[in-house]
N, C-alpha and C positions, 0 to 999 in steps of 0.2 A: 479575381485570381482563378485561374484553370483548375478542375479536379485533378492535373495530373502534378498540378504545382503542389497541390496540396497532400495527393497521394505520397511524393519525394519527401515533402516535409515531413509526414509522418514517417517514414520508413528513418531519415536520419533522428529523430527521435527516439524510435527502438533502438538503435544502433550505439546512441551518444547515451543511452543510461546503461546499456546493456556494457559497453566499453568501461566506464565508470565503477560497474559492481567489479569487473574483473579486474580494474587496475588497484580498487583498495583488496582487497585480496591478495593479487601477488605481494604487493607491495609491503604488507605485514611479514615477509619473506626475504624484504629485499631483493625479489626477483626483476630480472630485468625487462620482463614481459609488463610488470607495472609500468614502465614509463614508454613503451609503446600503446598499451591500453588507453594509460592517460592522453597521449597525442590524438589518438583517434577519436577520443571522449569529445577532445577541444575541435577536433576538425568538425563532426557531423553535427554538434550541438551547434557551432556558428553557422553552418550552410543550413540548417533547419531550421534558424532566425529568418536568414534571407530569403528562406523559399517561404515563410508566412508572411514576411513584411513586403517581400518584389520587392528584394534589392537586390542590384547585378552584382556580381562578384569572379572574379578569372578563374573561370573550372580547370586550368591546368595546373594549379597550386590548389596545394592541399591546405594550404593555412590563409586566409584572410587578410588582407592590404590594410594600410590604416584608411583608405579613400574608402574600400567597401566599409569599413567601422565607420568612420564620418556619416556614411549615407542610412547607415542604419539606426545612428544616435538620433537624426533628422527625424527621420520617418517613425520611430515611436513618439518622439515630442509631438507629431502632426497627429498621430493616432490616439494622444492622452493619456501617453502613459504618463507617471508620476515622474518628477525630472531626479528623484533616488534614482530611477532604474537607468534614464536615458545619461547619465553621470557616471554610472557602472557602467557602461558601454565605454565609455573615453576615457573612463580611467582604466580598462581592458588596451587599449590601442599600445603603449609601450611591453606590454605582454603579449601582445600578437606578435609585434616584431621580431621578438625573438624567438619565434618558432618557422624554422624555414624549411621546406625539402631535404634540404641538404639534412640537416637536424633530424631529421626525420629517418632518414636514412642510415644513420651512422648508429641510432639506435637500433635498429634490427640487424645493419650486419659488419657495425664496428668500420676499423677501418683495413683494408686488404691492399696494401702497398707494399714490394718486396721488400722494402727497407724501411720499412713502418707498419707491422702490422699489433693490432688490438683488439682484442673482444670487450665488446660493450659492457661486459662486467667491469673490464678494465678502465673505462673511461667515467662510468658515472659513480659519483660517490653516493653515500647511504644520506646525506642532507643534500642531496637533488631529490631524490625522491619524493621528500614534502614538500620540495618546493614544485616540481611538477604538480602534484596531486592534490595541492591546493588549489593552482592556475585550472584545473580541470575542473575540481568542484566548482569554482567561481563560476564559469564558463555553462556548465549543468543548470544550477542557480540563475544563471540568465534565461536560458534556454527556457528553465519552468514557468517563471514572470511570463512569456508570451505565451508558450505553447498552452495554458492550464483556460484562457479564456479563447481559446483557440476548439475546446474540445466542447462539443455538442450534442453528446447521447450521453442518455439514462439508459444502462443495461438492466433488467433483472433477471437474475438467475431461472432459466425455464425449468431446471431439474436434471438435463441434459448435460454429457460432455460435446459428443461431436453428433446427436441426436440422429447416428444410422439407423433406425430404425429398430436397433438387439440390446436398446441400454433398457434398466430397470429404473425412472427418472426418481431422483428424490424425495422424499416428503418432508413435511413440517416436524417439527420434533420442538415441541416450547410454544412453539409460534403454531398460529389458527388460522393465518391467510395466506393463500396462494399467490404467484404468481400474477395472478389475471384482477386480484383486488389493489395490487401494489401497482400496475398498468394505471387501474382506471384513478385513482387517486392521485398520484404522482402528477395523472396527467392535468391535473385543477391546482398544480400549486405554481402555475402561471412561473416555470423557470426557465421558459422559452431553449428547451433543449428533447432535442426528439426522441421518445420513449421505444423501445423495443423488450420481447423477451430474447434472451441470446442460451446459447448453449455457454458453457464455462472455456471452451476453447475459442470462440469467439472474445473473451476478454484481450481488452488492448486500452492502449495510450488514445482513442478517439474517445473510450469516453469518459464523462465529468465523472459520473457516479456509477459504480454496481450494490445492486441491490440484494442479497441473499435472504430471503423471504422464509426462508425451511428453519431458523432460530439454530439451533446448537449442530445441525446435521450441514454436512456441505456434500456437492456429488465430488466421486472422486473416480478416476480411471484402473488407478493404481495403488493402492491402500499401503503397499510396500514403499515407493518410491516417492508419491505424494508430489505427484506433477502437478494436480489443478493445484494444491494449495502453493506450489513455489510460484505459479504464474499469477495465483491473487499474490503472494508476499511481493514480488516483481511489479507489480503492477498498484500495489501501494507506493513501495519504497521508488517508482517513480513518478510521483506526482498525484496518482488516484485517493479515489473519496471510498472505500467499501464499507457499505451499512449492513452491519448485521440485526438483524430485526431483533430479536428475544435470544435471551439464558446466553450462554458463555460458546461463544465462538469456537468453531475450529475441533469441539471437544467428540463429535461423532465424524468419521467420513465415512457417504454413504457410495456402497461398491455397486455402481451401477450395473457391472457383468453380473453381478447374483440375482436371481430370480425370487428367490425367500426373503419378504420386508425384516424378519427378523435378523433374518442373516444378514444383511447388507447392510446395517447399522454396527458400525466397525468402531467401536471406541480405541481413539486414538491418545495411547500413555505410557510413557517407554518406564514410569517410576510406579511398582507395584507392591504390594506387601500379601503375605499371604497366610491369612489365621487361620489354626487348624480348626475345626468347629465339632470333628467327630474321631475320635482314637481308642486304639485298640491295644489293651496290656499285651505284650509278645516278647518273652526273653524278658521278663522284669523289665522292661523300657517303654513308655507310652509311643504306639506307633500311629502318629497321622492318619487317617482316611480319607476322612473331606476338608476339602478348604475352601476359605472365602477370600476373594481377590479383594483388597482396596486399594484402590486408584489414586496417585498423589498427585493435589495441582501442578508440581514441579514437574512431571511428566508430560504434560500436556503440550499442543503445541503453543498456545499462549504464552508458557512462560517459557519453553523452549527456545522460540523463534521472538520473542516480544518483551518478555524479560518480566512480563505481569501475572499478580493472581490475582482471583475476582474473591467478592465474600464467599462464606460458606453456609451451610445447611438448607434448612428450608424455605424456600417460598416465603416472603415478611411483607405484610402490608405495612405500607410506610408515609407518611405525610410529604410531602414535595414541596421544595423553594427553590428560590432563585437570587443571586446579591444583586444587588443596584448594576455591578459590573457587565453580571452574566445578563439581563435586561435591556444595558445597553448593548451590548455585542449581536442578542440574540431577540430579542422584544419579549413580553410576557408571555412565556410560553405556557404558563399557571395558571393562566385566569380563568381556565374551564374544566380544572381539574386539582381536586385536592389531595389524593393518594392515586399509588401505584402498586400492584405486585412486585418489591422488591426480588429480584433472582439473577445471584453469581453474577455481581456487579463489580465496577474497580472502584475503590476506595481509597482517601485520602492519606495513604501508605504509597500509593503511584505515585512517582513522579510526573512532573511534564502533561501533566491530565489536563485537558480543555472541559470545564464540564458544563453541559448546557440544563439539566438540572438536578438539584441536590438533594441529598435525605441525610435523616441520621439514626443509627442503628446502636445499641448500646455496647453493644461487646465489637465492634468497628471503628467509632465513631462516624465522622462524616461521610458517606456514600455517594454514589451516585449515577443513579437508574439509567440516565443518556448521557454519553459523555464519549469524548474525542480521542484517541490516544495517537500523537505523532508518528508518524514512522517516517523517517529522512523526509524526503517533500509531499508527502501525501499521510494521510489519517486512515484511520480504523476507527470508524462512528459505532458505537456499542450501546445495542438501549438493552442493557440488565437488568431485566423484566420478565413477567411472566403474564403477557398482553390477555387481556380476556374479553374487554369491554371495547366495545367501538369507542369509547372516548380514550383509550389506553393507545389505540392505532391512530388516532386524532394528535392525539402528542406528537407520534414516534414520526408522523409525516408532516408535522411541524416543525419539527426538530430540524429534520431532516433538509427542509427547504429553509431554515432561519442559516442550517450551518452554512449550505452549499453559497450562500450570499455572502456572509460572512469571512467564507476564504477566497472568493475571487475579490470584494473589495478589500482584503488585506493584501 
């Protein structure tokens, strides 16, 4: 397949998730831009099958024939996919049908006849909505089954946004290894996927995994607006692996225009409380002087944007297991190690948590130092640690390489 075949295929892949977030959005509105969203979601997610699989298809329809479905059901059965998937594919074909041009059109501009005229608010009802918006997710959901073994870089965060030459790059914050040590290890866990460091604007849909090697600190451009972190949440929620190496994610962004390390570590938390700690009698009334800010996990972006809190306090050394299950999914990832520095980890109060391995904390219960947390088709791998020993980094790039297998054979 040509680089430029596979260039189009990525670009309809931006396009077909990026369609997708905007059409579950309006569509919580009822807005009619949802069901054009949706259409668009189904059109570039099917031409970004065809253009990985080289299957022909008539570029002057925007919606897919049952013969291009036929030939596509064909060509993953010869490529090994699983016959679940090539069976979603033909049981799509009575749902292609019914998206035609015409259709297409009548939702952006109704119908304009003198003696017939309609705005598309008028034509579609509030239960077409999910029924489009399901045919779209379906459609996305296929789209990930190929494109997800389709992607072949490992990014790790270099520190950089768009590395002009005027950024102040990141540092580690929890976490003791740079960039350049997550390269060369990475590069021995035989995942036969091509390693680079990138800037944070370089994040996209090519690659399997991003690495954030800086533990609790992320770079960021805009500490107001929080652009690199919506392009990682984007960039999970379509289909990506982002491993954060140590302590609680997302909890610092580091402002790479500032020049002062102190200053540029920007705690990110919109929920604060504020104790006075020094007051002054004035008018018979205790007046405030100094105060001390504390920061609630509810603020953060974790539970903001993610819906999770990690444990709390200090730093816990903790003994480490694994069930039969987690073993088999992930193989023994214990056998070279019997504690970790537990730190602001997720805990068995998560829901939907993959964990690859567990602890138990008395005022918590069950914990869990590396572990996975879903987000739409892609994960958030979080090892809640506080790494100090080269056998602590031995795990976390164990882990690492047991998950990334893991979710391409599921």
């Amino acid at each position: 397949m040509s680089n430029r075949k596979v260039d189009l295929a990525r670009w309809y892949v931006s396009r077909a998730y990026s369609e997708i977030r905007h059409a579950r959005r309006y569509a919580r509105l009822f807005q009619v831009k949802a069901l054009i969203h949706a259409c668009e979601a189904i059109e570039f997610s099917t031409k970004a099958i065809c253009n990985f699989l080289d299957v022909e298809y008539d570029r002057k329809r925007h919606f897919l024939d049952s013969k291009a479905m036929v030939q596509l059901a064909e060509k993953m059965t010869a490529e090994g996919f699983s016959n679940d998937v090539t069976e979603k594919v033909l049981r799509t074909i009575p749902i292609v049908l019914g998206y035609t041009n015409e259709l297409r059109e009548v939702m952006r501009y109704g119908v304009d006849k003198e003696r017939a005229l309609a705005s598309p608010e008028m034509l579609f009802e509030r239960n077409y909505f999910d029924t489009i918006l399901g045919h779209a997710n379906l459609f996305c959901n296929l789209l990930h089954d190929v494109e997800i073994t389709r992607r072949k870089r490992i990014g790790v965060l270099n520190g950089y946004v768009t590395g002009n030459g005027n950024e102040n790059p990141c540092k580690p914050f929890i976490a003791g290894k740079g960039p350049a040590y997550w390269i060369k290890h990475l590069s021995q866990c035989d995942l036969d996927l091509n390693l680079s460091e990138i800037c944070a604007c370089e994040i996209s849909n090519q690659f399997a995994l991003i690495v954030n090697p800086f533990g609790e600190n992320y770079p960021e451009i805009d500490v107001e607006r929080r652009v690199v972190f919506q392009q990682i949440k984007d960039y999970i929620e379509d289909g990506g692996i982002y491993v954060n190496c140590a302590g609680y994610p997302f909890f610092y962004a580091w402002d790479v225009s500032v020049r002062d390390d102190k200053k540029a570590q920007v705690p990110i938390c919109e929920d604060k409380i504020a104790f006075p700690i020094k007051s002054a009698l004035k008018t018979n009334y205790p007046q405030p002087l100094r105060f001390h800010l504390l920061m609630q996990w509810t603020g953060t972006l974790l539970y903001k944007e993610f819906r999770v809190m990690p444990t709390g306090g200090k730093a816990t050394k903790v003994k480490i297991f694994q069930t039969n299950k987690d073993k088999e999914n992930f193989g023994n990832l214990t056998k070279n190690l019997e504690e970790v520095i537990e730190f602001r980890a997720l805990h068995e109060k998560v829901k939907e948590i993959v964990p690859l391995i567990r602890a138990r904390r008395k005022e918590f219960g069950e914990v869990y130092p590396i572990c996975a947390l879903p987000v739409d088709r892609g994960y958030l791998l979080l090892a809640g640690m506080s790494p100090t020993e080269e056998a602590d980094y031995g795990l976390i790039l164990d882990a690492v390489n047991a998950f990334y297998r893991w979710v391409v054979k599921s």
